[in-house]
C-alpha positions in Angstrom: -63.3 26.7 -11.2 -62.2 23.9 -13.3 -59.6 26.1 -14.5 -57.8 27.0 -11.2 -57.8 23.1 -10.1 -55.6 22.5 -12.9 -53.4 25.7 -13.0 -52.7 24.8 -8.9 -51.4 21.4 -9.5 -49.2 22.2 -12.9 -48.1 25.9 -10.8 -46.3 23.6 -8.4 -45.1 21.5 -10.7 -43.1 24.1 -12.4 -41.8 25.3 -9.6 -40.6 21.9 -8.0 -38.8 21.2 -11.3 -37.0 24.8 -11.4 -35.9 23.9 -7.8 -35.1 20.7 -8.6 -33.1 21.5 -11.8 -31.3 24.6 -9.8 -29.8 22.0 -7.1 -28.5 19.5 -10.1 -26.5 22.5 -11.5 -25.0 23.6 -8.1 -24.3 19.5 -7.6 -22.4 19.8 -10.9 -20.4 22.3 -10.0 -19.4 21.1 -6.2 -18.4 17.9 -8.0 -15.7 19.5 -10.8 -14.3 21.6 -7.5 -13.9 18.5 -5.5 -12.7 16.3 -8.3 -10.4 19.1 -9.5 -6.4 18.1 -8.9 -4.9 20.1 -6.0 -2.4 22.0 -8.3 0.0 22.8 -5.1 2.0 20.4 -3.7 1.9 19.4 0.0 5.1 21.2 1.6 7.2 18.5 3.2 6.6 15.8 1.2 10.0 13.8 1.0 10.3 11.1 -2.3 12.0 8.3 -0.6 12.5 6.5 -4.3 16.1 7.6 -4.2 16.8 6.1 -0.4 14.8 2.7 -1.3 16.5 0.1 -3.5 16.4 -3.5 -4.2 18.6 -6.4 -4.8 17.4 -8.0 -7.8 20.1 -10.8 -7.6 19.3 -11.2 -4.0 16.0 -11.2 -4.8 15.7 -14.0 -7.5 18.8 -16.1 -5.4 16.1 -16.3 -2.5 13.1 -17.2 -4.5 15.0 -20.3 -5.9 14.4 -21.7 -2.6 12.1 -24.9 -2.8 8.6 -24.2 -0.8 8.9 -20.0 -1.6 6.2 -18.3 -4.1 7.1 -14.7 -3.9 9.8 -12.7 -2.4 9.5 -9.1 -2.0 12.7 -7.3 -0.5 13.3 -3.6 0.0 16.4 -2.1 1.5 16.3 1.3 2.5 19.7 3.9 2.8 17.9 6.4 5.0 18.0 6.4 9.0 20.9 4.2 9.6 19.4 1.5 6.6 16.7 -1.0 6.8 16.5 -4.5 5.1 12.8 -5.9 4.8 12.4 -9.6 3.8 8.9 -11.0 3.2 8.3 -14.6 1.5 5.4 -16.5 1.0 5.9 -20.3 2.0 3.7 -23.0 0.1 0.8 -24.5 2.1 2.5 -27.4 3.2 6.1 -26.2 4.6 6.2 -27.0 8.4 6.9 -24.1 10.9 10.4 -25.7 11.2 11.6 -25.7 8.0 10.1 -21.8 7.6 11.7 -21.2 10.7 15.2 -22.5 9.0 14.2 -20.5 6.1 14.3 -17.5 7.5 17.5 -17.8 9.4 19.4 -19.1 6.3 18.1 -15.9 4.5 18.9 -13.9 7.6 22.7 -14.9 7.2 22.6 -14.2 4.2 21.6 -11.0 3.4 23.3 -9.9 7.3 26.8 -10.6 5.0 26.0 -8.0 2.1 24.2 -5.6 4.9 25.9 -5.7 8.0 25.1 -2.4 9.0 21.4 -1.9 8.5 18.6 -3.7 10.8 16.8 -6.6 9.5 13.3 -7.5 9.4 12.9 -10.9 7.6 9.3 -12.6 7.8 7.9 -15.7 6.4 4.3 -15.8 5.4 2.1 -18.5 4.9 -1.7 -17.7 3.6 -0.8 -13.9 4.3 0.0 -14.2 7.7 3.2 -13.9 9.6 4.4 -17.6 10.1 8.1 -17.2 10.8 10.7 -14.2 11.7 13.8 -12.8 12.0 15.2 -9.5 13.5 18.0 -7.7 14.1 18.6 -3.8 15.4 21.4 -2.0 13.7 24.1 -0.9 16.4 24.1 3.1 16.9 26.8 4.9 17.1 
C-alpha cells in the first residue's frame, strides 16, 4: 500500500513535467516565427527620402537666432512642396518676441520657397507657442 501512495504522487509528477516541457518547446517555436523578419516587402510602400530635403545653411542661419535651442526644418518636393519649421524658444522668451520670431523666419524662408506652403511653429517646453502658415496657390 505504501508502495502505490508514492508511485501516485511521483506518476503525476512525470506527467505534469512532460506537459509542461511540451508547451515550452511549442512557446519556442511560436516565438522564432513571430520574431522572424517578414522577407516580402509591403507593396506600395513609397520612400519619400528622395522628395524630403533640408536646407543646412538655412538651418544653422535660423538657429543663430538669440533665445532658439534647436531648429529642425524639412522641405518636401512632392504634392505641390511643403516647408516645416519647428524651433524651440528658451524658457524665458515672451510670446511677443516668439511671435516676431516666427514671422521674421516666415519671410525668410517664403523668399527661397515661394511656391511651397509653410508651416513654421515655435515651441516652448514642447508645446506649440507661436505660428505661422501659409497655403501654396493651386493651379
Amino acid at each position: 500500500m505504501k508502495k502505490r501512495h508514492l508511485m501516485a504522487p511521483l506518476g503525476l509528477s512525470l506527467l505534469l513535467l512532460g506537459a509542461c516541457s511540451g508547451d515550452a518547446e511549442e512557446d519556442k517555436k511560436a516565438d522564432q516565427e513571430q520574431t522572424e523578419p517578414a522577407e516580402k516587402e509591403t507593396p506600395g510602400v513609397v520612400d519619400k527620402s528622395d522628395t524630403t530635403t533640408s536646407d543646412d545653411e538655412l538651418k544653422e542661419e535660423l538657429a543663430k537666432e538669440e533665445g532658439v535651442s534647436q531648429v529642425s526644418l524639412i522641405i518636401t518636393e512632392d504634392a505641390g512642396g511643403y516647408v516645416l519649421l519647428d524651433f524651440e524658444v528658451s524658457e524665458d522668451m515672451k510670446k511677443e518676441q516668439a511671435e516676431e520670431l516666427a514671422k521674421k523666419f516666415f519671410t525668410r524662408i517664403e523668399k527661397e520657397y515661394p511656391d511651397h506652403s509653410m508651416d513654421i511653429q515655435a515651441r516652448k517646453s514642447g508645446e506649440t507657442f507661436a505660428q505661422e502658415t501659409k497655403e501654396a496657390k493651386k493651379e
